[in-house]
MIMAR-421812 format. One record per residue (C-alpha): residue number from 1; residue in three letters; chain; x, z, y. Coordinates in pm, 1 decimal, always signed. Example, Ala and Ser with C-alpha at 12.3 -4.5 7.8 and 13.67 -1.06 7.14 Angstrom:
BEGIN
+-----+-----+-------+----------+----------+----------+
|   n | res | chain |        x |        z |        y |
+-----+-----+-------+----------+----------+----------+
|   1 | Ala |     A |  +1230.0 |   +780.0 |   -450.0 |
|   2 | Ser |     A |  +1367.0 |   +714.0 |   -106.0 |
+-----+-----+-------+----------+----------+----------+
// end
This chain:
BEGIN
+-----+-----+-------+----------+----------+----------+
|   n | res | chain |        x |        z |        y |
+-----+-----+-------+----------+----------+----------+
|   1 | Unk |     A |  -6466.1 |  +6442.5 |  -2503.2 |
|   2 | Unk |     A |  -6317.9 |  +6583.8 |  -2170.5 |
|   3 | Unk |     A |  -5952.6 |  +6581.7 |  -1976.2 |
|   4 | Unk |     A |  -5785.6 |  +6880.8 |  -1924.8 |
|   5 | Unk |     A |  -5499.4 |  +6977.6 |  -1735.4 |
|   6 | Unk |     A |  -5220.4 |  +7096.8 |  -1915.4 |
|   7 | Unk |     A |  -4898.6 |  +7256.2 |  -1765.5 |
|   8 | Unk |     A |  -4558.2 |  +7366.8 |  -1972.6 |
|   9 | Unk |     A |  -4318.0 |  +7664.7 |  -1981.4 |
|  10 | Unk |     A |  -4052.8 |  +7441.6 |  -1856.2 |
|  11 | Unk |     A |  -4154.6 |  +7327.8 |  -1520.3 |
|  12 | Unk |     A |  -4262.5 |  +6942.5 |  -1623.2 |
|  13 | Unk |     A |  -4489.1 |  +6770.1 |  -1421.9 |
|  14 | Unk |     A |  -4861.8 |  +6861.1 |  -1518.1 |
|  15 | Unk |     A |  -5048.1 |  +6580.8 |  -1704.0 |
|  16 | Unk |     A |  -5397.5 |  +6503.6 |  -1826.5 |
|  17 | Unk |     A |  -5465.6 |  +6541.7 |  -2198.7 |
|  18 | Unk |     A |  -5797.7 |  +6422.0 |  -2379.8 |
|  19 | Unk |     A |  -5959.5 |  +6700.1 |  -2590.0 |
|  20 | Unk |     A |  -6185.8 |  +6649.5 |  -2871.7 |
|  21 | Unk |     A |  -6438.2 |  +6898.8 |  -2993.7 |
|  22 | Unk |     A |  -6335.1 |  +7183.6 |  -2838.6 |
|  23 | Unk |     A |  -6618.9 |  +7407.6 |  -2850.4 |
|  24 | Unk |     A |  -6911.1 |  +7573.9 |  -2632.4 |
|  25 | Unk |     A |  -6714.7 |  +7673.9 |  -2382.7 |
|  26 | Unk |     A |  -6574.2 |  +7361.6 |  -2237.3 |
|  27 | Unk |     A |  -6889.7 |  +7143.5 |  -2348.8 |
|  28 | Unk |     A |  -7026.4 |  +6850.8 |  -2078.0 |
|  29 | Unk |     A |  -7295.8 |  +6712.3 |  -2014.9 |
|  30 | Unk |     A |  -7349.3 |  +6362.6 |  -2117.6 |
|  31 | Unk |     A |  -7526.0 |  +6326.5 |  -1778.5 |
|  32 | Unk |     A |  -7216.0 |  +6241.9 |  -1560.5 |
|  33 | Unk |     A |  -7237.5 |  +6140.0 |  -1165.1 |
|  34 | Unk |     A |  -6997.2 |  +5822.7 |  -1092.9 |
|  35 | Unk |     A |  -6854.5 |  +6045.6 |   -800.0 |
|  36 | Unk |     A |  -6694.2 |  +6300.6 |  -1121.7 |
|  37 | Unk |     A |  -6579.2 |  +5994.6 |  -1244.2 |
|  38 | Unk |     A |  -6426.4 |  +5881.2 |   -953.1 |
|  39 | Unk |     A |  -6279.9 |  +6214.1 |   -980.2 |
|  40 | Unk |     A |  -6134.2 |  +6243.2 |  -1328.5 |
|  41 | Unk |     A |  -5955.6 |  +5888.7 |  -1259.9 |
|  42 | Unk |     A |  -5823.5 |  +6009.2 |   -955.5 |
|  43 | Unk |     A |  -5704.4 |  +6300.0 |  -1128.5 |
|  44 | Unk |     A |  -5578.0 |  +6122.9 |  -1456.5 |
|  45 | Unk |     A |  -5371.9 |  +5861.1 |  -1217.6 |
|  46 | Unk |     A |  -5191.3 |  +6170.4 |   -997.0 |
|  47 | Unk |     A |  -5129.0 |  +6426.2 |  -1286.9 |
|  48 | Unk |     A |  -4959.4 |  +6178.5 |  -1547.1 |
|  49 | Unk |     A |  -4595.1 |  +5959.8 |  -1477.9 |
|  50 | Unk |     A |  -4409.2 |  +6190.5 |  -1430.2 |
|  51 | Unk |     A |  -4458.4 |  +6281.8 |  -1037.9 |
|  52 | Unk |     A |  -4411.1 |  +5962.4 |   -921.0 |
|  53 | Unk |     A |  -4592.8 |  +5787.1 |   -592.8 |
|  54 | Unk |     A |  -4651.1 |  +5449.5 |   -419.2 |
|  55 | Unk |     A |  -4448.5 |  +5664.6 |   -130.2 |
|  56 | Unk |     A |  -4204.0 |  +5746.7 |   -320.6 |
|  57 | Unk |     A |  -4226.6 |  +6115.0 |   -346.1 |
|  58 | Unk |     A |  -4249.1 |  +6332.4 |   -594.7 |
|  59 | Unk |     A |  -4044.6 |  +6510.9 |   -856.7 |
|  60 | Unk |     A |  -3718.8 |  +6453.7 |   -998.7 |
|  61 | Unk |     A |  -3477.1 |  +6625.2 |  -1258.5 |
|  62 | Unk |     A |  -3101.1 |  +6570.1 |  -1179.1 |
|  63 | Unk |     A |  -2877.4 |  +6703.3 |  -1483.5 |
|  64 | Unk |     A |  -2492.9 |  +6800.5 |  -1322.8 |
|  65 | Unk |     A |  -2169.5 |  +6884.9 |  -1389.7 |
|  66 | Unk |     A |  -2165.6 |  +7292.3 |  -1276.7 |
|  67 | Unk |     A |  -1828.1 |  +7219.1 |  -1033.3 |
|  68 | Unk |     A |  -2100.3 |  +7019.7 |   -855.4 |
|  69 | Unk |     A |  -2326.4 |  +7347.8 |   -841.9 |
|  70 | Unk |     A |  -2239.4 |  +7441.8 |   -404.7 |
|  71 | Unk |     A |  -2258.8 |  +7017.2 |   -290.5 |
|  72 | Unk |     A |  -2564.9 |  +6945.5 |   -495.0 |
|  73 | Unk |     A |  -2769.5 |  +7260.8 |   -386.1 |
|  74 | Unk |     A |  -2657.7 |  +7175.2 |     +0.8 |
|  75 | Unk |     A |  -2757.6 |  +6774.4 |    -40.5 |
|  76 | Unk |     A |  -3089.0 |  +6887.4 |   -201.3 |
|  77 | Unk |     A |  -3225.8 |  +7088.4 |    +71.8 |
|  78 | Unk |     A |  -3111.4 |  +6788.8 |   +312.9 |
|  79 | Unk |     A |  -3260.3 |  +6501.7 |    +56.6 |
|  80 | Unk |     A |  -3584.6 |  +6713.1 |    +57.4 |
|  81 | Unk |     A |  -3590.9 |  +6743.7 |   +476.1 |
|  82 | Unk |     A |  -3538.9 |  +6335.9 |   +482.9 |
|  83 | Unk |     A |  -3808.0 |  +6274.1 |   +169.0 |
|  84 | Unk |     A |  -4138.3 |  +6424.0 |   +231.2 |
|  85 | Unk |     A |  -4357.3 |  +6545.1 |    -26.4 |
|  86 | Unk |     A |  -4027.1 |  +6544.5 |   -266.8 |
|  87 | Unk |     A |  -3884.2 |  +6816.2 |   -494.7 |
|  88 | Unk |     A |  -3551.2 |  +6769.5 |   -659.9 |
|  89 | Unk |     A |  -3511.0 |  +7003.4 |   -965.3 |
|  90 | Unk |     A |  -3147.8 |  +7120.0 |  -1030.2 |
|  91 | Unk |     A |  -2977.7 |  +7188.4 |  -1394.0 |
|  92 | Unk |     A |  -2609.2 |  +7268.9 |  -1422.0 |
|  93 | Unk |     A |  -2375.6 |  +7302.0 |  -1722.0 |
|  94 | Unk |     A |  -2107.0 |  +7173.3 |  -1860.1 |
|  95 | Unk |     A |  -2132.7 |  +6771.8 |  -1879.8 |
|  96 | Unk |     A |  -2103.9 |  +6838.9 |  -2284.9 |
|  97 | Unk |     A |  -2408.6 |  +7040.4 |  -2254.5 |
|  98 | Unk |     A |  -2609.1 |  +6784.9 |  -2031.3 |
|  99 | Unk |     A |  -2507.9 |  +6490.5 |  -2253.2 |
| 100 | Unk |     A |  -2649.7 |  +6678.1 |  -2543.3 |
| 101 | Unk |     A |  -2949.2 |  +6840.8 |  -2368.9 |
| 102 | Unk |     A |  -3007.4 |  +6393.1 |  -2297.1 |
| 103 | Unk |     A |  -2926.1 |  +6286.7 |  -2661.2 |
| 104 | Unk |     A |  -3219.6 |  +6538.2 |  -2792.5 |
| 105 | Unk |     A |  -3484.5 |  +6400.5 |  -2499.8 |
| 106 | Unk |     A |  -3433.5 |  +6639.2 |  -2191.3 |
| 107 | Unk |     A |  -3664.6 |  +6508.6 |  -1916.9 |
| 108 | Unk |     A |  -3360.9 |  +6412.1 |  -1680.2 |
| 109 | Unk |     A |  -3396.4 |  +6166.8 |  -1416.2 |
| 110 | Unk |     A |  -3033.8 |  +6128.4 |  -1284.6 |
| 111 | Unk |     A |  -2671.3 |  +6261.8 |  -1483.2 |
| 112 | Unk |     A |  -2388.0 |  +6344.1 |  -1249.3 |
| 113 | Unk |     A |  -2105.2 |  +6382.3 |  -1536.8 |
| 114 | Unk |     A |  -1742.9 |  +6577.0 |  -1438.2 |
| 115 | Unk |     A |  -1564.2 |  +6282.1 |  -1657.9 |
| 116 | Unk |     A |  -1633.8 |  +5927.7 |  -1704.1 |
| 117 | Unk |     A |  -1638.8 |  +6036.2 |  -2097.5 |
| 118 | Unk |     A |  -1931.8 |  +6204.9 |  -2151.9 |
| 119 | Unk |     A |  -2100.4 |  +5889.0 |  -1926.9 |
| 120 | Unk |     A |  -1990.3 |  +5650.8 |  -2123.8 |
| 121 | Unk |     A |  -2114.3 |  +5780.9 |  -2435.8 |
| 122 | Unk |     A |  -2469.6 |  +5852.4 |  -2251.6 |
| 123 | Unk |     A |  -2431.7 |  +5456.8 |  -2144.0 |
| 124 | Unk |     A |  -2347.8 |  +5380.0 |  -2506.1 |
| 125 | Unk |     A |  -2651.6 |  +5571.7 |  -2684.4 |
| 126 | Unk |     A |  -2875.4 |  +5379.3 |  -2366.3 |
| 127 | Unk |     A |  -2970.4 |  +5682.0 |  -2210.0 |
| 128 | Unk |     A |  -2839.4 |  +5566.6 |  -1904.4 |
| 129 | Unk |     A |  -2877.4 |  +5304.5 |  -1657.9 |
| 130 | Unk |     A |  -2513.6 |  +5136.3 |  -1522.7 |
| 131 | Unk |     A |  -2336.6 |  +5440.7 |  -1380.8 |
| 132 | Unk |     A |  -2126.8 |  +5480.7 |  -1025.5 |
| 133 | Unk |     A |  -1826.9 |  +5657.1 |   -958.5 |
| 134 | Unk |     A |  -1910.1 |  +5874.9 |   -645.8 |
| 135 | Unk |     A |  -1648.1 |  +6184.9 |   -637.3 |
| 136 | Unk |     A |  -1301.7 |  +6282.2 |   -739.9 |
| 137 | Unk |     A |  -1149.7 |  +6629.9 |   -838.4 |
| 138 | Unk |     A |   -843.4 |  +6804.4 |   -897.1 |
| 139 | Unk |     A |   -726.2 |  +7117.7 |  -1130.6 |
| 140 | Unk |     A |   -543.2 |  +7438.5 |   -960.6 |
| 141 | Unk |     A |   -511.9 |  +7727.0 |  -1135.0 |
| 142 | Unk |     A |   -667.6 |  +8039.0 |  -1003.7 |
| 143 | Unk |     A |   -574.8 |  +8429.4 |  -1080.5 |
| 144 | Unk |     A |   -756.8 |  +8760.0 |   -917.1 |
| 145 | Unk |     A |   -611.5 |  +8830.7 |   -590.5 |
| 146 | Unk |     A |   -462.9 |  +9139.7 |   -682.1 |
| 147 | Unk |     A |   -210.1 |  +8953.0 |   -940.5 |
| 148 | Unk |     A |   -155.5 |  +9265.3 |  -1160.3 |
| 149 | Unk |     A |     -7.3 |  +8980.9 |  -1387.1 |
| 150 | Unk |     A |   +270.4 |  +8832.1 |  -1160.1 |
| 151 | Unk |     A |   +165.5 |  +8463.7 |  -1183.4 |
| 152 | Unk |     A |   +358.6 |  +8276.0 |   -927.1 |
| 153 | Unk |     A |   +371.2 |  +7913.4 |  -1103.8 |
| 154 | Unk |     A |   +243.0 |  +7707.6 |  -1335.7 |
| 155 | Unk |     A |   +496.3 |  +7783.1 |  -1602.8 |
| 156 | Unk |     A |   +425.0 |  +8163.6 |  -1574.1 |
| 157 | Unk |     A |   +115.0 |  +8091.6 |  -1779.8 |
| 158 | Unk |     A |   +328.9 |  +8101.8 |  -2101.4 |
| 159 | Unk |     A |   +415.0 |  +8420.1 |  -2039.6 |
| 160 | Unk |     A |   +329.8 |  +8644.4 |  -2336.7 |
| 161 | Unk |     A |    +12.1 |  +8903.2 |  -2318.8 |
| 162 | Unk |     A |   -162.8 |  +8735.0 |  -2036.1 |
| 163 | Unk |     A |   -543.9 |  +8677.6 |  -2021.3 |
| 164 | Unk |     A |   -619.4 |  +8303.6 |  -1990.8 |
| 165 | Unk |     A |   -973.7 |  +8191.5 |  -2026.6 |
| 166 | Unk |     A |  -1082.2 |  +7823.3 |  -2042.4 |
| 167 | Unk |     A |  -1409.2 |  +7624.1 |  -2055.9 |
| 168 | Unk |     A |  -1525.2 |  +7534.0 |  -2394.6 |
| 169 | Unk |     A |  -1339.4 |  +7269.3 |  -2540.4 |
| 170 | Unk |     A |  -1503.9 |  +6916.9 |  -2508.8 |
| 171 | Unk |     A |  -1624.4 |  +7054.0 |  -2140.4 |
| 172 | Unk |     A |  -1424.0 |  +6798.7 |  -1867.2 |
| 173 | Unk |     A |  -1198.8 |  +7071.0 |  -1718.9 |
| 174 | Unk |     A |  -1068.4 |  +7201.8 |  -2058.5 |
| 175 | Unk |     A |  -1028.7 |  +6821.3 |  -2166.1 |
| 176 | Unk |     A |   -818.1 |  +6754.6 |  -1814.1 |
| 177 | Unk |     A |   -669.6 |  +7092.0 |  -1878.1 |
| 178 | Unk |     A |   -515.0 |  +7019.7 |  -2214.1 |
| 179 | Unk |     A |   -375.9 |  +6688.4 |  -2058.5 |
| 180 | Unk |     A |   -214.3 |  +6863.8 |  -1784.3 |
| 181 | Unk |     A |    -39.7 |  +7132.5 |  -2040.4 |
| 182 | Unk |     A |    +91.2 |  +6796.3 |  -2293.6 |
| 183 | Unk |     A |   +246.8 |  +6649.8 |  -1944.9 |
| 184 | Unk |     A |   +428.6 |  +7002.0 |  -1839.5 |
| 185 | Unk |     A |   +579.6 |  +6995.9 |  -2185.5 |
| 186 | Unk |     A |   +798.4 |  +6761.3 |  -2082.4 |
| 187 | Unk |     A |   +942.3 |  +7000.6 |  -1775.1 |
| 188 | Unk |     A |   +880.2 |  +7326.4 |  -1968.9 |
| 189 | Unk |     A |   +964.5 |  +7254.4 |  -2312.5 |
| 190 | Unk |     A |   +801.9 |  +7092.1 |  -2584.1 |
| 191 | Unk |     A |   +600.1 |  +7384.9 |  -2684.8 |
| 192 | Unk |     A |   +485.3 |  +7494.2 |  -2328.9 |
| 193 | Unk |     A |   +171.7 |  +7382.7 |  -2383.4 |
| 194 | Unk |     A |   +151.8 |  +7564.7 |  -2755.1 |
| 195 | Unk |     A |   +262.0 |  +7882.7 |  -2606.2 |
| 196 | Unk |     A |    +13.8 |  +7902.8 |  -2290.8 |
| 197 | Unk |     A |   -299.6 |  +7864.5 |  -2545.3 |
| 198 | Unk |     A |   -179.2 |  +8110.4 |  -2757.4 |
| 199 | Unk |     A |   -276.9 |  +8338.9 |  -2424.5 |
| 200 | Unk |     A |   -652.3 |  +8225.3 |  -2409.2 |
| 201 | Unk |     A |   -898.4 |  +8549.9 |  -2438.0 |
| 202 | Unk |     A |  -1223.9 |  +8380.6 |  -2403.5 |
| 203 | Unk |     A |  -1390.6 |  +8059.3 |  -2385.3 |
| 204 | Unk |     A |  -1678.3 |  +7995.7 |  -2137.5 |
| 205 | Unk |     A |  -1974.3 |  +7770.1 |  -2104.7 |
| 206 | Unk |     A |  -1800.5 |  +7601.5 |  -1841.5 |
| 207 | Unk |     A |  -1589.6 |  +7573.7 |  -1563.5 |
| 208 | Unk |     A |  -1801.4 |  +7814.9 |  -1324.2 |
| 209 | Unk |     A |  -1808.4 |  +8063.3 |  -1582.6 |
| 210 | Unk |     A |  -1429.1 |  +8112.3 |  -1611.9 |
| 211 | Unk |     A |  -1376.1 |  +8087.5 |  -1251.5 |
| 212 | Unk |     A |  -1625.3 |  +8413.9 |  -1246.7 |
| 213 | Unk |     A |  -1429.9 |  +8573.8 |  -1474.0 |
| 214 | Unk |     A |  -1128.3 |  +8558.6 |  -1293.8 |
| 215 | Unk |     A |  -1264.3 |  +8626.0 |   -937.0 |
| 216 | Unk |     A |  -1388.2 |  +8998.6 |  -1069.3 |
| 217 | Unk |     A |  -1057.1 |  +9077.7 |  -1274.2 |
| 218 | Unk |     A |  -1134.9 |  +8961.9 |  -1616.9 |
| 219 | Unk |     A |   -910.7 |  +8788.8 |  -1680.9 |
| 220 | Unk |     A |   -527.3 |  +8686.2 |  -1570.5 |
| 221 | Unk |     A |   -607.5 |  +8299.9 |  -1467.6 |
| 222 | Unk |     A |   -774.6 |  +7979.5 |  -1583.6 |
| 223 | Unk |     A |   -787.2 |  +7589.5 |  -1509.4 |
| 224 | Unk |     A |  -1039.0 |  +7523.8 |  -1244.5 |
| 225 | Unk |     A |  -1125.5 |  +7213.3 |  -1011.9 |
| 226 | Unk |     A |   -995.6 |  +7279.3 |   -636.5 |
| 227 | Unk |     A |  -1357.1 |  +7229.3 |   -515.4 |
| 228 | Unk |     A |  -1441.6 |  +7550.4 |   -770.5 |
| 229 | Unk |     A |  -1258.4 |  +7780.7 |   -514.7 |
| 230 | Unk |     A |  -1537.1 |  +7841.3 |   -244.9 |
| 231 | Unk |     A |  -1640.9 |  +8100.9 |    -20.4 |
| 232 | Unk |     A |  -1803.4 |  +8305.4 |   -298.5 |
| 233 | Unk |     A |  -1474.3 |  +8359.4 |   -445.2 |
| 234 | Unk |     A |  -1214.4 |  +8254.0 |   -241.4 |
| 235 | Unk |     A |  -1127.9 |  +8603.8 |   -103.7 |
| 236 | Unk |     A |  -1121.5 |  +8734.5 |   -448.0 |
| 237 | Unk |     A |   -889.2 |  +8484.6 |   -593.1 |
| 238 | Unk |     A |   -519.2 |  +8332.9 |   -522.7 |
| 239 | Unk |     A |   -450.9 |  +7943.8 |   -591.8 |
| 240 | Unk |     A |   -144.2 |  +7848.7 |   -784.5 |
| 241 | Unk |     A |    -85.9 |  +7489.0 |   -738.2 |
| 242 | Unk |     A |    -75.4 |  +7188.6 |   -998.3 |
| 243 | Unk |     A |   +272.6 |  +6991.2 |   -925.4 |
| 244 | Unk |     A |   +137.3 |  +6658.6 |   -833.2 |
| 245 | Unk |     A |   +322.9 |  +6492.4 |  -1102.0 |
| 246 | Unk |     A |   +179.6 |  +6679.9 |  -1358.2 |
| 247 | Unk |     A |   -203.8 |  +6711.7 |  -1249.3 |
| 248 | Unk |     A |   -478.4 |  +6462.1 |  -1313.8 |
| 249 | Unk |     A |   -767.1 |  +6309.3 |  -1124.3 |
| 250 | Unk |     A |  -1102.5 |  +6393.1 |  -1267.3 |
| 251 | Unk |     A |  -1379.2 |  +6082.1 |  -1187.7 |
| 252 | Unk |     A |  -1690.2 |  +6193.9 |  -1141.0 |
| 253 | Unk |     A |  -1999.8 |  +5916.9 |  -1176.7 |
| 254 | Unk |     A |  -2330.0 |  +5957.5 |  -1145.6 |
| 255 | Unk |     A |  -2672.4 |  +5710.3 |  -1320.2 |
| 256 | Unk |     A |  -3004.1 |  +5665.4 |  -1345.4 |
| 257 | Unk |     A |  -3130.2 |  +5792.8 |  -1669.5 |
| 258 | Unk |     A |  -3343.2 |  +5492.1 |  -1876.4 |
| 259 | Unk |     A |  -3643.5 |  +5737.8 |  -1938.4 |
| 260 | Unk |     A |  -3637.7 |  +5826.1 |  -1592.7 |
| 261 | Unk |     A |  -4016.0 |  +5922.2 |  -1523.0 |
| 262 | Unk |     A |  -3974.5 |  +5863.1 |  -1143.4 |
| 263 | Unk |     A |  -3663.6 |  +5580.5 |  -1105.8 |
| 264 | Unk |     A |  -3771.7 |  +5468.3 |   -775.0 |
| 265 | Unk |     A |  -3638.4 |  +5844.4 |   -647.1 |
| 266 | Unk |     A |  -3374.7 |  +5880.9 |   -888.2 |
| 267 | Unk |     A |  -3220.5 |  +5569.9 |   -737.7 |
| 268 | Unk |     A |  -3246.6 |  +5743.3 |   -402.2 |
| 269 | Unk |     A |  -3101.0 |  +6023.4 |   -527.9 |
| 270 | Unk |     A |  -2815.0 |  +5834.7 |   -636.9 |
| 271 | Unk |     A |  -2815.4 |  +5632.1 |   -328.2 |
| 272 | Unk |     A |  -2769.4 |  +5947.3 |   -114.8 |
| 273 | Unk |     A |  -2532.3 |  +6106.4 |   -277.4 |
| 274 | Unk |     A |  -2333.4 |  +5815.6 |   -244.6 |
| 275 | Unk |     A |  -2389.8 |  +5743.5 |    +88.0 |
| 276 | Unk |     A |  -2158.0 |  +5799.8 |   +370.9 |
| 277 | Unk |     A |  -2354.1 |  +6129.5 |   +498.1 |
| 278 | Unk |     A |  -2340.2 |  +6298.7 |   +145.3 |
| 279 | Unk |     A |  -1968.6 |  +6145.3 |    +80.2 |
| 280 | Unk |     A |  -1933.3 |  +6413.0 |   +403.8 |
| 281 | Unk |     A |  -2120.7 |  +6735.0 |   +233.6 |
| 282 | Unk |     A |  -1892.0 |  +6646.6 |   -112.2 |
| 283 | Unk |     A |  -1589.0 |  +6621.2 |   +101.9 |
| 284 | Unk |     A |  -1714.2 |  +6998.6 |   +293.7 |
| 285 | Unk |     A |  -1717.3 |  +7116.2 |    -98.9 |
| 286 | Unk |     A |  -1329.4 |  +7049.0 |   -167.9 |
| 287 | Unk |     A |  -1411.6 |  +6710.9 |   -313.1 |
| 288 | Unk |     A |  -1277.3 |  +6357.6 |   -281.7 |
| 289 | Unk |     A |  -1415.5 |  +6025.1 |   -216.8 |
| 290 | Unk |     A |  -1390.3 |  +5802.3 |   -494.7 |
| 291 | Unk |     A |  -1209.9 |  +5477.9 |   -468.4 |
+-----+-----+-------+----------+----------+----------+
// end
């Protein structure tokens, strides 16, 4: 009977597994020295739970909205400077996506959601400890810069022959999206929001996605969040704005996940990004504090 260490495809911390009868090759002797024992247990107690340490360092998984993509990359280099010895592992999808990837076991630690939604339901199924609201959002409306499609307003969208592309449905920005078409029926005309989906070409993973395809001339617009339009694009695209009246405030919260394997960082996590200093790197992103 011996320990060895085992690794994944996936990234996930190494851990120690116990191996029975597994041939010449990795036979012991039964003569062990107490100092390899000392050893082993050392070993065992590092490798397993998950990364964790009395200091608080270690690894942690942090499953986010994609708009969030630019803040969370910039707060993860700074969380790392202030946190020795710490790594913070980035995934970024749709919040659909992440609350499915949770539902079927994903090794998250912390879930930053683009609606309060998809939290709720992760709260609900108790794969989540009690969630704050840290960030709001906004939708504009983007097209290429060139404008080969003459889009100067919202209403222009229900123009006839034009590309749109959206996010999946059941993604945040297409749920916000669809809200902000039923309200414009009102000022447009009852089927205003009927005749701009009739002009959808694609459907993307999620909101990054169809903000690509715009900036490189894919497509004639899409629904985006304001903080979406950053330097990577913003030459390459125009804004149209949202009347106020008509556009909605997207809530974005952020929890501990109940089969966090380090909590003691993911509550860190959490605690810094909604602290005053990374309130300041959302608010350098295009977003808004909540509350």
């Amino acid at each position: 009977m011996i320990y060895i260490k085992t690794t994944d495809n996936m990234g996930l911390p190494a851990c120690w597994v116990r191996k029975e009868g597994v041939g010449r090759s990795f036979a012991i002797k039964r003569l062990v020295v107490p100092l390899s024992a000392l050893v082993f247990a050392l070993a065992l107690a590092a490798g397993c739970g998950g990364g964790g340490s009395a200091g608080g360092g270690g690894e942690i998984n942090v499953y986010a909205a994609s708009s969030l993509s630019d803040a969370f990359g910039e707060m993860k280099e700074t969380f790392e400077e202030q946190n020795a010895d710490t790594e913070v592992r980035l995934n970024f999808a749709g919040s659909s996506a992440l609350l499915t990837q949770l539902q079927q076991g994903a090794p998250a630690d912390v879930f930053a959601s683009a609606d309060e939604e998809k939290m709720q339901s992760a709260l609900a199924d108790g794969l989540v400890e009690s969630p704050r609201d840290f960030v709001t959002n906004e939708l504009i409306v983007i097209v290429p810069a060139a404008n080969s499609a003459g889009i100067e307003d919202m209403q222009d969208l229900a123009q006839p022959g034009l590309r749109l592309v959206l996010a999946n449905e059941g993604v945040p920005v297409a749920d916000y999206t669809q809200e902000v078409l039923e309200k414009a029926n009102a000022r447009y005309g009852a089927d205003f929001s009927e005749r701009v989906l009739a002009n959808i070409a694609s459907r993307e993973a999620d909101v990054k996605a169809a903000a690509n395809r715009v900036s490189v001339g894919d497509a004639d617009a899409t629904f985006v969040y304001t903080s979406d339009v950053t330097p990577a694009i913003e030459k390459r695209v125009r804004p149209i704005e949202i009347p106020p009246d008509l556009n909605v405030v997207a809530t974005y919260p952020v929890a501990v996940t109940v089969g966090s394997s380090n909590p003691e960082l993911a509550r860190k996590w959490v605690d810094f990004v909604s602290s005053e200093e990374g309130g300041r790197i959302l608010e350098n992103w295009g977003f808004e504090p909540a509350g």
